[in-house]
C-alpha positions as a Markdown table, in Angstrom:
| # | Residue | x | y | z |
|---|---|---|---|---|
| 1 | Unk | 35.2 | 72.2 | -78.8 |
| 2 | Unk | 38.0 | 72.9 | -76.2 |
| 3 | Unk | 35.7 | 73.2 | -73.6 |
| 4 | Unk | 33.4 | 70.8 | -74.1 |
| 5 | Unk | 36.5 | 68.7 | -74.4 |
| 6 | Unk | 37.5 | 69.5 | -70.9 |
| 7 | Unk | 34.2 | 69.3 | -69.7 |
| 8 | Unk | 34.1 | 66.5 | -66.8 |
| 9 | Unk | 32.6 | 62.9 | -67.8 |
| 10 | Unk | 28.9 | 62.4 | -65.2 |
| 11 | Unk | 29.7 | 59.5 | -62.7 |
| 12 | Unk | 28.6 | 56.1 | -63.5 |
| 13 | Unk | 26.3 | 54.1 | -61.5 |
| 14 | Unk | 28.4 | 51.8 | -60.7 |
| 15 | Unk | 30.2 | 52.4 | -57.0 |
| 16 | Unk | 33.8 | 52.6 | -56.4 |
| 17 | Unk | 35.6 | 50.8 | -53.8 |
| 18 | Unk | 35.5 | 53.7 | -51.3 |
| 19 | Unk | 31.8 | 53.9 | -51.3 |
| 20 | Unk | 31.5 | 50.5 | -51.3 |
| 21 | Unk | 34.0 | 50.5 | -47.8 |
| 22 | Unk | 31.7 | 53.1 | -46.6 |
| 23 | Unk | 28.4 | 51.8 | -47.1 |
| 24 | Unk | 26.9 | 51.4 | -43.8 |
| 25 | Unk | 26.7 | 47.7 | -42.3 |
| 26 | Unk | 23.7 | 47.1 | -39.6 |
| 27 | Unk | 25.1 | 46.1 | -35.9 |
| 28 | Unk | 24.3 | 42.9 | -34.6 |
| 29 | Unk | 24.3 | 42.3 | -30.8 |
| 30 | Unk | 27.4 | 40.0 | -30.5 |
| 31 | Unk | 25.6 | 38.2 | -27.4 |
| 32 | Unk | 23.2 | 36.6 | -30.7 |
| 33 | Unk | 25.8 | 35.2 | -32.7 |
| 34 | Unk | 26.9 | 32.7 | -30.0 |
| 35 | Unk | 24.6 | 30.5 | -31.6 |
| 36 | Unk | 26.5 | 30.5 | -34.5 |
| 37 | Unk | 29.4 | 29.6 | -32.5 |
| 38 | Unk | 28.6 | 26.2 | -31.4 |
| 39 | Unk | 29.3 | 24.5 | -27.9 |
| 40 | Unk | 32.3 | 27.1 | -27.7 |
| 41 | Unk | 30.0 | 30.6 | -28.2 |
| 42 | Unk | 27.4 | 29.1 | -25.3 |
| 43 | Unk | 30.2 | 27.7 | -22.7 |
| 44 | Unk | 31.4 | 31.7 | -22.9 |
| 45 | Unk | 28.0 | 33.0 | -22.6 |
| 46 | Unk | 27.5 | 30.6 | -19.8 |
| 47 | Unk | 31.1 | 32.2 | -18.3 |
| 48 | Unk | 29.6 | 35.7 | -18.9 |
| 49 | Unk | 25.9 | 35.5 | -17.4 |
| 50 | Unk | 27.8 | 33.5 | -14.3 |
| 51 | Unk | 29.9 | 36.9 | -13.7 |
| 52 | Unk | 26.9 | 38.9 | -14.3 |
| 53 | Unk | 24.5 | 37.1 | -12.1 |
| 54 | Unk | 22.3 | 35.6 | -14.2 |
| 55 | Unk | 21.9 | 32.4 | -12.8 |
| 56 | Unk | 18.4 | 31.6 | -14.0 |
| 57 | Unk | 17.3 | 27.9 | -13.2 |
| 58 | Unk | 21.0 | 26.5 | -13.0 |
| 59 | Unk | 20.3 | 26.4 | -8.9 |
| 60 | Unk | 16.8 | 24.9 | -8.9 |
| 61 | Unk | 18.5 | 22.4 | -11.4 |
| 62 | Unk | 21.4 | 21.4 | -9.0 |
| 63 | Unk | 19.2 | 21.2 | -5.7 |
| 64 | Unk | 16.7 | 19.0 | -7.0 |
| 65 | Unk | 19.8 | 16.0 | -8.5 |
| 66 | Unk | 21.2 | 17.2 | -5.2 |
| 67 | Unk | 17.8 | 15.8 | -3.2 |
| 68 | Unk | 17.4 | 13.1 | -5.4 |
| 69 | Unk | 20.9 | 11.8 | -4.7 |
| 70 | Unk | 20.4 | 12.2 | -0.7 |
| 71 | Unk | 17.1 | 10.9 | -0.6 |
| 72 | Unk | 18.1 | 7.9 | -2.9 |
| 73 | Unk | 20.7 | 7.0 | -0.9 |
| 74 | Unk | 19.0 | 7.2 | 2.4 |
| 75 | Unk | 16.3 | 5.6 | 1.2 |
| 76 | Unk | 16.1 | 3.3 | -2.2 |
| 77 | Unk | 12.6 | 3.7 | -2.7 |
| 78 | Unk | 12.6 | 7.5 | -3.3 |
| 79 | Unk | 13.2 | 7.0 | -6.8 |
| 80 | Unk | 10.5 | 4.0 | -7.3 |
| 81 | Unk | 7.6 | 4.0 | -9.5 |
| 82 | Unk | 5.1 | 4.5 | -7.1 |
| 83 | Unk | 7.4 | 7.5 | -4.8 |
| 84 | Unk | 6.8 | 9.3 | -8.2 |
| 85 | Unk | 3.8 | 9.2 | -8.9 |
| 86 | Unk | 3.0 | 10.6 | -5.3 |
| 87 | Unk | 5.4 | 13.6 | -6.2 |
| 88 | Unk | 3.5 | 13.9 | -9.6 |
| 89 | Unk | 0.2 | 14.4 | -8.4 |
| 90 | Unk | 0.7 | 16.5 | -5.3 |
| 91 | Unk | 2.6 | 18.8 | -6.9 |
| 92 | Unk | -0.2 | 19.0 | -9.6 |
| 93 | Unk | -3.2 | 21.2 | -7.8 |
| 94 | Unk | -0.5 | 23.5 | -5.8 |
| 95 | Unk | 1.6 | 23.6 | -9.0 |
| 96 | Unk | -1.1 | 25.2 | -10.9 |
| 97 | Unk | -2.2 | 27.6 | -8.5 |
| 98 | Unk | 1.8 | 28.5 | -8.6 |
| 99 | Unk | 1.4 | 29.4 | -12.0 |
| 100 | Unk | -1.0 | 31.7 | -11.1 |
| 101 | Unk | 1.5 | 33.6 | -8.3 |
| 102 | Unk | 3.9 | 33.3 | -11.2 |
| 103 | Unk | 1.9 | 35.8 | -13.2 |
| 104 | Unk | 1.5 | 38.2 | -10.4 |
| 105 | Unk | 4.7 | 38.3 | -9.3 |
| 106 | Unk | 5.8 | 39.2 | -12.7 |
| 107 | Unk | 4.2 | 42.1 | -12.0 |
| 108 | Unk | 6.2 | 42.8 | -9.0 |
| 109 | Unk | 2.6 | 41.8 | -6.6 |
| 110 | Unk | 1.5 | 39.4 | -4.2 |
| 111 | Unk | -1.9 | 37.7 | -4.0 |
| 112 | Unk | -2.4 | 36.3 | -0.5 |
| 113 | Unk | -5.9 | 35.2 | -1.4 |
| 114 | Unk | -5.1 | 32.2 | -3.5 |
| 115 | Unk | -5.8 | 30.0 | -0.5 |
| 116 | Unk | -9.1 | 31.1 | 0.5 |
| 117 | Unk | -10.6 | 31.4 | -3.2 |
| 118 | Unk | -8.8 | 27.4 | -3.8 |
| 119 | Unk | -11.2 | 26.5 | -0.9 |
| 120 | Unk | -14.0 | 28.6 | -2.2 |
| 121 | Unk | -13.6 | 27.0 | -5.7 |
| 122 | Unk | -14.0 | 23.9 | -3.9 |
| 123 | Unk | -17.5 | 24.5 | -1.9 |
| 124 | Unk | -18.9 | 26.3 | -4.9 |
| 125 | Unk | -18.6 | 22.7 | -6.8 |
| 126 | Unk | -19.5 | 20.6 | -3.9 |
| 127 | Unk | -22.5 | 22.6 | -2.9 |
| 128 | Unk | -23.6 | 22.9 | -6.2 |
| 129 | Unk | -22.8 | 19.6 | -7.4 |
| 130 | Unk | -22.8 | 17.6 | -4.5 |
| 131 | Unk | -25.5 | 19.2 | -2.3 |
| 132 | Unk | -28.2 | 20.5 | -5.2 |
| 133 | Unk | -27.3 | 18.0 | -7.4 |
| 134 | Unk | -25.9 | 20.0 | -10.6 |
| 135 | Unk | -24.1 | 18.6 | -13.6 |
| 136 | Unk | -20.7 | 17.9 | -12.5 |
| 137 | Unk | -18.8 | 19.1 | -15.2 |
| 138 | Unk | -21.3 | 22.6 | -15.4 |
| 139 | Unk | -20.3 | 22.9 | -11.6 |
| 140 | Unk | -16.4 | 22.6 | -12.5 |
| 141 | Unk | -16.8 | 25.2 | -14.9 |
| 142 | Unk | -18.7 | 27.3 | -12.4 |
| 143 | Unk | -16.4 | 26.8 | -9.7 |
| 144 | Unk | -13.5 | 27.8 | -11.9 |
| 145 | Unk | -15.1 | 31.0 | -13.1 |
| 146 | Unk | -15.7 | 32.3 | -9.8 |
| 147 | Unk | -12.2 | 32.1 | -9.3 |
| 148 | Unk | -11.5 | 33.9 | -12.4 |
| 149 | Unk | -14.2 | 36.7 | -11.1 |
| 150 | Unk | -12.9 | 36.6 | -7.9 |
| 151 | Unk | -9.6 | 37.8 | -9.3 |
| 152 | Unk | -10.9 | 40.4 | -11.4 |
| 153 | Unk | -12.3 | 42.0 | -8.5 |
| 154 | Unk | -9.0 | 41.8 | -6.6 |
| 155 | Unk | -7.3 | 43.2 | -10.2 |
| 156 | Unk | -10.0 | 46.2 | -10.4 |
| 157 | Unk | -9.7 | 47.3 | -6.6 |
| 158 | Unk | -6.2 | 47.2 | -7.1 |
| 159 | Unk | -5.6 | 49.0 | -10.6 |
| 160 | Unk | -8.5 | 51.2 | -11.0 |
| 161 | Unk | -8.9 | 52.1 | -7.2 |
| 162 | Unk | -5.5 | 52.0 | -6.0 |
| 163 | Unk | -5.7 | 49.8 | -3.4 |
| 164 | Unk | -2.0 | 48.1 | -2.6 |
| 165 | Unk | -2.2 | 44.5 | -3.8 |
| 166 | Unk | -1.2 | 43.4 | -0.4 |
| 167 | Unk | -4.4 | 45.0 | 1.1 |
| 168 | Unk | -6.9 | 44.1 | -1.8 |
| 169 | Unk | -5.9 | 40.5 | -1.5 |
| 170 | Unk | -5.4 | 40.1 | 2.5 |
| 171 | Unk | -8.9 | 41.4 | 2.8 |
| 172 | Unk | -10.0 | 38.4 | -0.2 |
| 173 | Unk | -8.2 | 36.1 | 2.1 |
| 174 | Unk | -10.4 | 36.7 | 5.3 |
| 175 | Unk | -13.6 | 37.5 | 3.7 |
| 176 | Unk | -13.5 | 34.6 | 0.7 |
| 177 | Unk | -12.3 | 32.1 | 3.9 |
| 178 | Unk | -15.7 | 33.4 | 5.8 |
| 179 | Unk | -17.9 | 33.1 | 2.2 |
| 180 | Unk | -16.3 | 29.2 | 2.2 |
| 181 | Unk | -17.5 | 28.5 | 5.5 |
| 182 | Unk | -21.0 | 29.8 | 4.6 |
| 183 | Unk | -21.5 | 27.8 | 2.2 |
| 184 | Unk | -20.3 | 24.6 | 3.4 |
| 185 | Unk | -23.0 | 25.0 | 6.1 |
| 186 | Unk | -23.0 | 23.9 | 9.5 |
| 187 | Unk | -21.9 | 19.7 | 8.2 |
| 188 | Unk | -18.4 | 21.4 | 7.6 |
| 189 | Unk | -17.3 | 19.0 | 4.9 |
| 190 | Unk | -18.5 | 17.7 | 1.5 |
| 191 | Unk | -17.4 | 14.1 | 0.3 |
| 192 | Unk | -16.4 | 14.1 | -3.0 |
| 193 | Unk | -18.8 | 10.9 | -5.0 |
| 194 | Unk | -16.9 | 7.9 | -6.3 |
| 195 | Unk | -16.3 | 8.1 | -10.3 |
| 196 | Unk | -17.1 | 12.1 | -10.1 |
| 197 | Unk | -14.7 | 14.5 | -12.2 |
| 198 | Unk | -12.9 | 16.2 | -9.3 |
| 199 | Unk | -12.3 | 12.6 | -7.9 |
| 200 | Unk | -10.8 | 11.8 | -11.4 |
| 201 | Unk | -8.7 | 15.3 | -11.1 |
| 202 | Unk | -6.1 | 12.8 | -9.0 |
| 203 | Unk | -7.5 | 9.4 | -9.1 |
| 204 | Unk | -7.3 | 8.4 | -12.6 |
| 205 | Unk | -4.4 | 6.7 | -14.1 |
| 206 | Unk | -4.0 | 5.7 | -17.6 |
| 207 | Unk | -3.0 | 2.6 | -17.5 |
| 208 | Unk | -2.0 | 1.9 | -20.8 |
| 209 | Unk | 1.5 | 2.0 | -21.6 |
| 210 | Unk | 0.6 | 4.0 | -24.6 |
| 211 | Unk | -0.3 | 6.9 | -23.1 |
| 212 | Unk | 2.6 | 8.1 | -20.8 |
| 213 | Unk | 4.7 | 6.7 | -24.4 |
| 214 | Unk | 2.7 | 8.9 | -26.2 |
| 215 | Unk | 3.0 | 12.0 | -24.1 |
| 216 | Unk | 6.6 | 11.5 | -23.9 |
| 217 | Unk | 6.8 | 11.7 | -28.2 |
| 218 | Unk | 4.1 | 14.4 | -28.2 |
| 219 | Unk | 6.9 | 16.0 | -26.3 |
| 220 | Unk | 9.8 | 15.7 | -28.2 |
| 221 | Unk | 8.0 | 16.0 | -31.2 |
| 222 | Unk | 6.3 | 19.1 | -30.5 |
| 223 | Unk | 10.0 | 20.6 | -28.6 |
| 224 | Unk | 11.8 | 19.8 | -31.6 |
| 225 | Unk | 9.0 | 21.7 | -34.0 |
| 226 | Unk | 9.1 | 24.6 | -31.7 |
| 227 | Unk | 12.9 | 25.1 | -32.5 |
| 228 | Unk | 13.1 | 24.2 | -36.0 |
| 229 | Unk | 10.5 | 26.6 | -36.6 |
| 230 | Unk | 12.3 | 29.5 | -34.5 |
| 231 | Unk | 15.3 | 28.5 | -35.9 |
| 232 | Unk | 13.7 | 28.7 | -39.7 |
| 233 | Unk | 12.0 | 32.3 | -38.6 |
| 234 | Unk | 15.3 | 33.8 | -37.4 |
| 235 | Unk | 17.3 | 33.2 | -40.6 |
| 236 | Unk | 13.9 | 34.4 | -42.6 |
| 237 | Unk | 14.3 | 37.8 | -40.1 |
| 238 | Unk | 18.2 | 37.7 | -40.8 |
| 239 | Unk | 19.6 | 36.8 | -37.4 |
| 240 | Unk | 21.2 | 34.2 | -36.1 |
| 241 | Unk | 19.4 | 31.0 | -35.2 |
| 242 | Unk | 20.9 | 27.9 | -33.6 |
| 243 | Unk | 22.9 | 25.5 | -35.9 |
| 244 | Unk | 21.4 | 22.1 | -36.7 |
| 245 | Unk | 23.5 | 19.8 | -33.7 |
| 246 | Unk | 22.1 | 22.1 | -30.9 |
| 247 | Unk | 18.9 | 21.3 | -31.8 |
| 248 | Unk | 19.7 | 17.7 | -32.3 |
| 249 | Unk | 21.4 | 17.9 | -29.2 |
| 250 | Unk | 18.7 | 19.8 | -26.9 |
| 251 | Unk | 16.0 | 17.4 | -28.8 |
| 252 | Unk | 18.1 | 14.1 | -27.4 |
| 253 | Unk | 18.4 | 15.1 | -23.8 |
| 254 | Unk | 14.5 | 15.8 | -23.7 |
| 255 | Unk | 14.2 | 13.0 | -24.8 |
| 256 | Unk | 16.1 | 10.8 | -22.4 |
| 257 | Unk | 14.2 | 12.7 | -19.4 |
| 258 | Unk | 10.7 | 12.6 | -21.2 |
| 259 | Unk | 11.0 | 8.7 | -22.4 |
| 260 | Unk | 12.6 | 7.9 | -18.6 |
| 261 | Unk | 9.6 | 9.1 | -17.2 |
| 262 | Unk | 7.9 | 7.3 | -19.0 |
| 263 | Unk | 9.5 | 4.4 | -18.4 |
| 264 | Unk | 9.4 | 4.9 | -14.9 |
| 265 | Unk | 5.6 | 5.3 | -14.7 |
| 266 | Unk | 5.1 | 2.4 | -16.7 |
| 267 | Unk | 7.5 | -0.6 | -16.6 |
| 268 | Unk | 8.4 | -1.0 | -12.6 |
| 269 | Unk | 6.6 | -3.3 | -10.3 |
| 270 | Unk | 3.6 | -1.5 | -9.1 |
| 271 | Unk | 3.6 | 1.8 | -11.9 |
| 272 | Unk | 0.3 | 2.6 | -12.2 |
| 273 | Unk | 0.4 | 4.7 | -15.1 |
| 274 | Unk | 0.6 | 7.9 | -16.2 |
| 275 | Unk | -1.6 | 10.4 | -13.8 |
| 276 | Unk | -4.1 | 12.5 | -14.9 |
| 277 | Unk | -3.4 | 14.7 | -12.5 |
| 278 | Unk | 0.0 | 15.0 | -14.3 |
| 279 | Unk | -1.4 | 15.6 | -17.5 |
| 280 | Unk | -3.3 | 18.8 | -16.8 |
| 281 | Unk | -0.5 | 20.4 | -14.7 |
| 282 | Unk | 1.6 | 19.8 | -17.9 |
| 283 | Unk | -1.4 | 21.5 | -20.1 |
| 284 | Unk | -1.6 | 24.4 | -17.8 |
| 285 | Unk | 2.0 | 25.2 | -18.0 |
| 286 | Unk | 2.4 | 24.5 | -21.8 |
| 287 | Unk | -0.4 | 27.2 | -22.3 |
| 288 | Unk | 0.5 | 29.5 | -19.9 |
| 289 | Unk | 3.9 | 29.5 | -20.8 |
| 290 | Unk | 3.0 | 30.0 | -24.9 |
| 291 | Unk | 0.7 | 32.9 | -23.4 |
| 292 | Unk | 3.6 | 34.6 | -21.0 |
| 293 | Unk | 6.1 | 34.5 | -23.9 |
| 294 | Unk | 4.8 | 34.4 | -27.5 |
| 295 | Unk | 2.1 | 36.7 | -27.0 |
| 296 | Unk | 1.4 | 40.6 | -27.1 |
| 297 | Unk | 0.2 | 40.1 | -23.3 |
| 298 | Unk | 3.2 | 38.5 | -22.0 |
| 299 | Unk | 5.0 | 40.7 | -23.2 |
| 300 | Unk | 3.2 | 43.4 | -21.8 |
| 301 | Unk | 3.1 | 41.9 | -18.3 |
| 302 | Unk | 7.0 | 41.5 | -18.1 |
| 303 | Unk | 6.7 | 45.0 | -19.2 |
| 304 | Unk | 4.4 | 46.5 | -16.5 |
| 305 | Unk | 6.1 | 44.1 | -13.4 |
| 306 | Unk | 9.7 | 45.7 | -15.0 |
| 307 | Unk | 8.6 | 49.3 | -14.7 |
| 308 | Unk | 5.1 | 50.4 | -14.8 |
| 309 | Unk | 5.4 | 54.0 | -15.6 |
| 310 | Unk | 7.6 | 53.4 | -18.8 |
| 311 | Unk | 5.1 | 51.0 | -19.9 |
| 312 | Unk | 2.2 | 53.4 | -19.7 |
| 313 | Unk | 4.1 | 55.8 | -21.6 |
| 314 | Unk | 4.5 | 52.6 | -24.1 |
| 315 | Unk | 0.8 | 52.5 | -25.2 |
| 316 | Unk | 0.2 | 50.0 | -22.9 |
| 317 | Unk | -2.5 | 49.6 | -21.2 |
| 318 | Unk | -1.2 | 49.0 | -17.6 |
| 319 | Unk | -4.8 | 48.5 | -15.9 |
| 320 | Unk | -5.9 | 46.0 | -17.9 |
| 321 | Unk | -2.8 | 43.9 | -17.3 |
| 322 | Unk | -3.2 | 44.3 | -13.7 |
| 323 | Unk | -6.9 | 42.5 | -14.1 |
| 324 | Unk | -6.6 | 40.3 | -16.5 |
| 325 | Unk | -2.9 | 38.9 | -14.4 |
| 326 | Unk | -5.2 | 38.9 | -11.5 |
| 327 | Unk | -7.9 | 37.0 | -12.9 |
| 328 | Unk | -5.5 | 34.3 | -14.0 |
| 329 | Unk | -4.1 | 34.1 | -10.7 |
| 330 | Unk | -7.6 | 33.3 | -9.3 |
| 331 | Unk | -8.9 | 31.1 | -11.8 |
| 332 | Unk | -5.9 | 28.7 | -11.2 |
| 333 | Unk | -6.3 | 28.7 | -7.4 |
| 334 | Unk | -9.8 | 27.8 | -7.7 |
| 335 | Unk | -8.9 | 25.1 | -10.3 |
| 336 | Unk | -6.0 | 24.1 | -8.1 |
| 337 | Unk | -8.5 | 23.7 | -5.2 |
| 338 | Unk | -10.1 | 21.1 | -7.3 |
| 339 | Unk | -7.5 | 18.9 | -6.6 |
| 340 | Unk | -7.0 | 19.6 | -3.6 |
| 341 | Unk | -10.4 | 18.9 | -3.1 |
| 342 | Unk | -9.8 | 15.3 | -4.9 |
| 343 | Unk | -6.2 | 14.4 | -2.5 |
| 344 | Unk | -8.4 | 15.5 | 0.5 |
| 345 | Unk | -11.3 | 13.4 | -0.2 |
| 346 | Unk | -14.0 | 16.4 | -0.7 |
| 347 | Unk | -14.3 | 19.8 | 0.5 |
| 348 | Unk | -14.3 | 21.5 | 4.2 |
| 349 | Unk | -14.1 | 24.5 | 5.5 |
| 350 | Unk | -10.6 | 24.5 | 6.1 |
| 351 | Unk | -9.9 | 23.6 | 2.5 |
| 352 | Unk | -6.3 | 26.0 | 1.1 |
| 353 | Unk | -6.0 | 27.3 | 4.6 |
| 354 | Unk | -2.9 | 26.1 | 6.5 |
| 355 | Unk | 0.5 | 26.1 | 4.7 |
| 356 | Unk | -1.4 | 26.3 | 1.0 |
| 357 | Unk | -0.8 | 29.7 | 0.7 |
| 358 | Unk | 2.5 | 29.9 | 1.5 |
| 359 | Unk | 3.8 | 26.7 | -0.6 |
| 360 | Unk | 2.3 | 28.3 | -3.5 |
| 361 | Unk | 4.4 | 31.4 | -3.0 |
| 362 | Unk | 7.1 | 29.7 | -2.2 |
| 363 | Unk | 7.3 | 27.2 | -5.4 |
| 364 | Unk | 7.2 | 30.3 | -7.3 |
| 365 | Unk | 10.3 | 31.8 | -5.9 |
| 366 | Unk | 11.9 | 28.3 | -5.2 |
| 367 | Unk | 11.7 | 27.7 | -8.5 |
| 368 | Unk | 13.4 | 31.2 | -10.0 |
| 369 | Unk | 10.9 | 33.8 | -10.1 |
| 370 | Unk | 12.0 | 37.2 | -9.0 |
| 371 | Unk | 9.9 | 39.0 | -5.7 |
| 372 | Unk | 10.8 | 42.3 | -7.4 |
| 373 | Unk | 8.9 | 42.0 | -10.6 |
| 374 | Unk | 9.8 | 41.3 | -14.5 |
| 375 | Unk | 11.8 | 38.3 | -13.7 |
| 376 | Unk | 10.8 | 34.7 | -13.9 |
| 377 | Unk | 9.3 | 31.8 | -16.1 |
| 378 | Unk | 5.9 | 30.0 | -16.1 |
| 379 | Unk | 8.1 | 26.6 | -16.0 |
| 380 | Unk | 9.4 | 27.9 | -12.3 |
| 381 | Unk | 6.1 | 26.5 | -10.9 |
| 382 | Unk | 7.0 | 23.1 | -11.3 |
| 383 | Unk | 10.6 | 23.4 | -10.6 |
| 384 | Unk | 9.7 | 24.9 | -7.7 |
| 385 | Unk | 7.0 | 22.3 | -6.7 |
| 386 | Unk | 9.5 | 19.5 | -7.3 |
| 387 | Unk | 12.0 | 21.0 | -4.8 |
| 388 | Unk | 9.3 | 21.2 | -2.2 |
| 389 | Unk | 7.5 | 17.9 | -2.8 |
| 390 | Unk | 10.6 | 16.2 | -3.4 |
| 391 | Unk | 11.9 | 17.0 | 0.2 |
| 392 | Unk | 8.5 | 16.3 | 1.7 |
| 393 | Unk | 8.3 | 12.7 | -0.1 |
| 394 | Unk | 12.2 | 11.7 | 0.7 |
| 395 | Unk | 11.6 | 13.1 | 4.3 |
| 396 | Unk | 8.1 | 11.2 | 4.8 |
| 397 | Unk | 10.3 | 7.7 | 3.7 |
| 398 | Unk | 12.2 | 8.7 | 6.4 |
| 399 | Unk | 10.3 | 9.0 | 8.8 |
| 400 | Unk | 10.8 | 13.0 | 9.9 |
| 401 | Unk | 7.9 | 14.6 | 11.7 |
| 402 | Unk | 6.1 | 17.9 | 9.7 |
| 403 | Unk | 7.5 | 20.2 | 11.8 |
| 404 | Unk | 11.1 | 19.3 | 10.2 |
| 405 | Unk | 9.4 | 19.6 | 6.6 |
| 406 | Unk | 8.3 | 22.8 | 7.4 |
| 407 | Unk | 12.3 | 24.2 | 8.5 |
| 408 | Unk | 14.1 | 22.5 | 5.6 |
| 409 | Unk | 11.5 | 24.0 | 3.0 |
| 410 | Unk | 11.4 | 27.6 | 5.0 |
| 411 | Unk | 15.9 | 27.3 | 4.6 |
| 412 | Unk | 15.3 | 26.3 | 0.8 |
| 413 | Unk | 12.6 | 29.0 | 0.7 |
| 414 | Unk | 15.5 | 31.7 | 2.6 |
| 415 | Unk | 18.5 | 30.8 | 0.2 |
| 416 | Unk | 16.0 | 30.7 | -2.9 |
| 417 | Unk | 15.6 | 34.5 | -1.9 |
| 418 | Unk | 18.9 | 35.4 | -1.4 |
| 419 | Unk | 20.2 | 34.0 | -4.4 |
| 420 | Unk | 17.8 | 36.5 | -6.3 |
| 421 | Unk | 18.7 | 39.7 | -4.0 |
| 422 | Unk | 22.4 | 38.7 | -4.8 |
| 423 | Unk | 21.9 | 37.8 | -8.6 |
| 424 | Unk | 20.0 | 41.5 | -8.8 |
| 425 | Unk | 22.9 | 43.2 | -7.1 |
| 426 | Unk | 25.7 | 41.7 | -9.2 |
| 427 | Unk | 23.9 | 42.5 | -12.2 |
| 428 | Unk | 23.1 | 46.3 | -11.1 |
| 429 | Unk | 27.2 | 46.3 | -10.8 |
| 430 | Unk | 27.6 | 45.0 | -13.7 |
| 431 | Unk | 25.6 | 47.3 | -15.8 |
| 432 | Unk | 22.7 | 44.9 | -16.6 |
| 433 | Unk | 20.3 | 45.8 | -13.9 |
């Protein structure tokens, strides 16, 4: 009895305030809880990323209210109905072949192609619809997938044969420029038919008030659903999500800018409308956008364009990225070409030859995306097709020869650069290279 008397009572279940002190507590990136902060937590993160480098599209932002300012006071027609509508539509066909470079250099690649297979897209639909009389919409589609095989080619020499990028798609550029003239024949041009599609591409407007309204609450609507519903996914996944009044807050300035477009297409004298043209740039970079960053592929692209070998060792596979990103690029030029083939009044044999080539790439970088690879959004495209149009349309009201055109977008072009080479140097010194 005496020993089973001092015999030690078993622990309880129940934990004692040491082990509960101990228990281990999961870490949480402090960057994420900023959003639990309010106004306060993002004006240090803003602080932070501005130390670090990370500049993102704050200087694309500036520059264009910085042209619109100029140009507006020099001139107050640059900010009419009609001025932009004319910005709207040409930046539509070189804006989606943008989106195209945008993929590529995400891979840390060049495609200097994307001019010649934009005026190949365009021959292969006038020559089949035009000349041999084909279904219009049956030569689109055609047209647009020999783009997209055109690039696969490029992809395939390039990934599977090793062929630098630069090489595979300098020799697309001569050769696919010498296939367009072929086929164009020795009449050099194509007219494009009143009332056909690729007419339409940048000559319809819809003039009903309802439909740039509607686009404008599509919009918002569909803005404020995308961040409710990541908001409602974070807190299911346990992390923090963005309180209620950023939302509101982020919803209400869309807003302003999507309902004064809007307006602006539709109320002042002479607004014709909302442009098609418009509309399917805005398609192109809604998809491509939901493609580059909610899906398994974007992700593996930023992957492959950050570093190739540690993304191989990932599981991924890196030669099908290379393709498929290469396929995309040349499907959108020969889209793009489409409408260039509409502004143009049909298709020639000089058709994306010129300056195409290098606008393209240079609304891409204008716009934010990195020349080294992993860096950059879909949406840089436009922002980077709005700097360049906007300077071409303010200096056209003025007056200024091409030649000036061409030295103000080659100094936008220079600084866009150098702002990424310095942005990637102060974050390598800062740790977040």
């Amino acid at each position: 009895m005496s020993d089973l008397a001092k015999t030690p009572k078993p622990a309880t279940d129940a934990p004692d305030a040491a082990d509960a002190s101990a228990a281990p507590v999961p870490a949480v990136d402090p960057r994420l809880l900023i959003r639990e902060e309010g106004l306060a937590g993002y004006w240090t993160e803003f602080k932070r990323k501005m130390r670090g480098g990370e500049l993102g599209s704050l200087p694309v932002v500036i520059g264009l209210i910085v042209i619109a300012i100029i140009f507006q006071l020099k001139n107050d027609h640059f900010l009419d109905a009609s001025s932009l509508a004319n910005i709207a539509v040409f930046t539509s066909g070189l804006g989606i072949m943008a989106v195209g470079i945008v993929f590529v250099l995400l891979l840390g690649e060049i495609d200097l192609s994307v001019g010649s297979v934009a005026g190949m897209g365009a021959a292969v639909w006038a020559v089949l619809s035009v000349t041999h009389g084909l279904n219009d919409w049956l030569a689109v589609f055609i047209a647009i997938a020999s783009g997209l095989v055109i690039g696969a080619a490029h992809g395939f020499f390039f990934a599977k044969i090793g062929v630098p990028a630069f090489v595979v798609t300098l020799a697309g550029f001569l050769g696919w420029s010498g296939l367009q003239i072929w086929l164009m024949g020795s009449e050099g041009s194509i007219n494009t038919p009143e009332g056909s599609v690729v007419e339409d591409l940048t000559g319809h407007f819809f003039a009903e008030k309802g439909a740039a309204y509607g686009l404008a609450a599509v919009a918002i609507v569909a803005y404020a659903g995308s961040l409710l519903l990541d908001s409602r996914r974070r807190k299911t996944a346990g992390l923090p999500a963005r309180p209620v009044s950023e939302i509101v807050l982020r919803t209400v300035v869309v807003a302003v800018l999507a309902g004064g477009a809007a307006y602006e297409l539709n109320e002042p004298e002479g607004a014709r409308g909302l442009p098609l043209a418009l509309v399917l740039f805005l398609a192109v970079l809604v998809v491509a956008d939901f493609v580059a960053r909610r899906t398994t592929f974007g992700r593996q692209v930023f992957a492959v364009g950050g570093n190739a070998e540690a993304a191989r060792r990932a599981g991924i596979n890196v030669d099908r990225v290379r393709i498929t990103v290469f396929a995309i690029s040349g499907m959108l030029a020969a889209f793009g070409g489409l409408f260039i083939a509409s502004l143009s009044g049909g298709a020639t044999k000089s058709l994306g030859g010129g300056n195409t080539l290098m606008m393209v790439i240079a609304a891409a970088v204008i716009g934010g995306t990195s020349l080294f690879g992993g860096r950059g959004k879909v949406w840089s495209a436009l922002l980077g097709m709005l700097v360049i149009q906007s300077i071409q349309q303010g200096l056209n009201l003025l007056g200024m020869a091409s030649e000036i055109q061409y030295m103000i977008t080659g100094a936008v072009l220079l600084a866009a650069v150098v702002i990424d080479s310095v942005s990637r140097r102060t974050q390598k010194s800062a740790g977040r290279a």
